[in-house]
C-alpha positions as CSV (number, residue, x, y, z in Angstrom):
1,X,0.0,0.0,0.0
2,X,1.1,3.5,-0.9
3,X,0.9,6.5,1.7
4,X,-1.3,8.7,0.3
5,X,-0.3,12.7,0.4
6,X,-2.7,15.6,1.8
7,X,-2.4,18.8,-0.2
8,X,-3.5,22.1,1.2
9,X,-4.1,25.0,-0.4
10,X,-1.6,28.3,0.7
11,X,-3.4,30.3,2.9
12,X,-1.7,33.0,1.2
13,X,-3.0,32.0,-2.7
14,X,-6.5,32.0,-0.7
15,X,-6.7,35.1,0.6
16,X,-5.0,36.6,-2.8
17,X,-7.8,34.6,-4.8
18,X,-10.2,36.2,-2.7
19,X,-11.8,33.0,-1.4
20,X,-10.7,33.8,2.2
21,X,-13.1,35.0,5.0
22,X,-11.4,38.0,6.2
23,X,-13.9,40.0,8.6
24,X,-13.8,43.8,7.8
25,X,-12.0,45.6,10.7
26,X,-13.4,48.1,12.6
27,X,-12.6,51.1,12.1
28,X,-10.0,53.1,15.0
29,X,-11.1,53.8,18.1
30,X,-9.3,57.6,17.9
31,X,-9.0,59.2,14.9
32,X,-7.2,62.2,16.0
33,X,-9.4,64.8,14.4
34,X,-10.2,66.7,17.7
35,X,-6.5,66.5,17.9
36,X,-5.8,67.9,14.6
37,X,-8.5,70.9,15.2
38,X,-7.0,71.7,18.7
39,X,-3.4,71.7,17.7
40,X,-4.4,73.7,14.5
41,X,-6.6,76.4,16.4
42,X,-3.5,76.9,19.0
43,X,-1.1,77.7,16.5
44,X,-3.4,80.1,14.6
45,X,-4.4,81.3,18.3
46,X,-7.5,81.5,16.9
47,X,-10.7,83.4,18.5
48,X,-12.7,81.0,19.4
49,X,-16.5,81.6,21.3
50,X,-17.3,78.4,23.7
51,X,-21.2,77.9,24.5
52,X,-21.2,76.4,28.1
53,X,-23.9,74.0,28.8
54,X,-25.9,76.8,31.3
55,X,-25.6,78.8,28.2
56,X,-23.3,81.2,29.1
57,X,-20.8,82.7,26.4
58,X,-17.1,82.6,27.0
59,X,-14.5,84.1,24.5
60,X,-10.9,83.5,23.9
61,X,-7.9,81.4,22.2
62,X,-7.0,77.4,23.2
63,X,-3.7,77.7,24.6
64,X,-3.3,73.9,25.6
65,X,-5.8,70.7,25.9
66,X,-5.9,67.8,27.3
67,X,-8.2,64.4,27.4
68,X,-10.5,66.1,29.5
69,X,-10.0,70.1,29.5
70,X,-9.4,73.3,27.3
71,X,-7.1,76.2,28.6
72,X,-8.9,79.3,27.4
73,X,-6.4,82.6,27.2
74,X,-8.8,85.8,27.7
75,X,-7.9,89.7,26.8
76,X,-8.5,91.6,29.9
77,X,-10.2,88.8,31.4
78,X,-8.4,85.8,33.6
79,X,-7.5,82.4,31.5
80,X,-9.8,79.5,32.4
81,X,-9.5,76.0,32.7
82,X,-12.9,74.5,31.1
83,X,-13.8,70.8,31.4
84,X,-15.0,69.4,28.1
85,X,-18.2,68.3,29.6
86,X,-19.2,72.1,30.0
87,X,-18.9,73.1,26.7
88,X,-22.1,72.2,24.9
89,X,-20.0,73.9,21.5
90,X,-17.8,75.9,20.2
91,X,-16.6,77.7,17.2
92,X,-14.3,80.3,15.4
93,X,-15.2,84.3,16.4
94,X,-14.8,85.0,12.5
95,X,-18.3,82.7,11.9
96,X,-20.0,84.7,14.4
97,X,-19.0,88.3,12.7
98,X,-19.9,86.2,9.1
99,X,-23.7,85.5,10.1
100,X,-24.2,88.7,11.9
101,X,-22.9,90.4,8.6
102,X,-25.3,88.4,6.5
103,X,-27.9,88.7,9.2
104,X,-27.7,93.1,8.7
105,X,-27.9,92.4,5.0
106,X,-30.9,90.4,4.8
107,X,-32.9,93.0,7.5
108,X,-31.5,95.8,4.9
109,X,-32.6,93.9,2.0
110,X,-36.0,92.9,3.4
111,X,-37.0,96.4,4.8
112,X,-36.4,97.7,1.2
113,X,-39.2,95.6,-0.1
């Protein structure tokens, strides 16, 4: 009697022949975009306005972050340490002055009618 041979396929040609079961991943837990936003608003020190979540209106630049804070530097005003959970948003000073500005122009406009 003759031993008989058992072939298996490469688990490499598998995958490359796209038989193989490869489960998508999941995509990363961190993806660095508050990061990047941060670290890109501190360099520009950016004006920034921060809604708090008892609605009160804060104004300033991010001088440093971390995983659960903001420094906030203030003109004439003392710098404040703000947890994250506080601030219901945020965004640039320059959007504020751009919908105002559009705001006037649309009262203009419609009072001419």
């Amino acid at each position: 009697m003759s031993q008989r041979k058992l072939i298996r396929p490469d688990t490499i040609d598998s995958r490359a022949s796209g038989r193989g079961t490869r489960r998508k991943q999941a995509p990363p837990e961190q993806t660095n975009a508050e990061e990047f936003y941060y670290l890109k608003q501190m360099a520009a020190k950016t004006p920034m306005v921060f809604i708090l979540t008892n609605d009160e209106e804060l104004r300033g630049w991010i001088e440093w972050y971390d995983k659960n804070a903001l420094k906030i530097n203030r003109t004439n005003e003392p710098n404040l340490l703000i947890l994250k959970h506080n601030i219901r948003y945020m965004f640039k000073e320059d959007e504020l002055r751009r919908v105002r500005k559009r705001e006037r122009a649309l009262a203009g406009a419609s009072s001419d009618d």
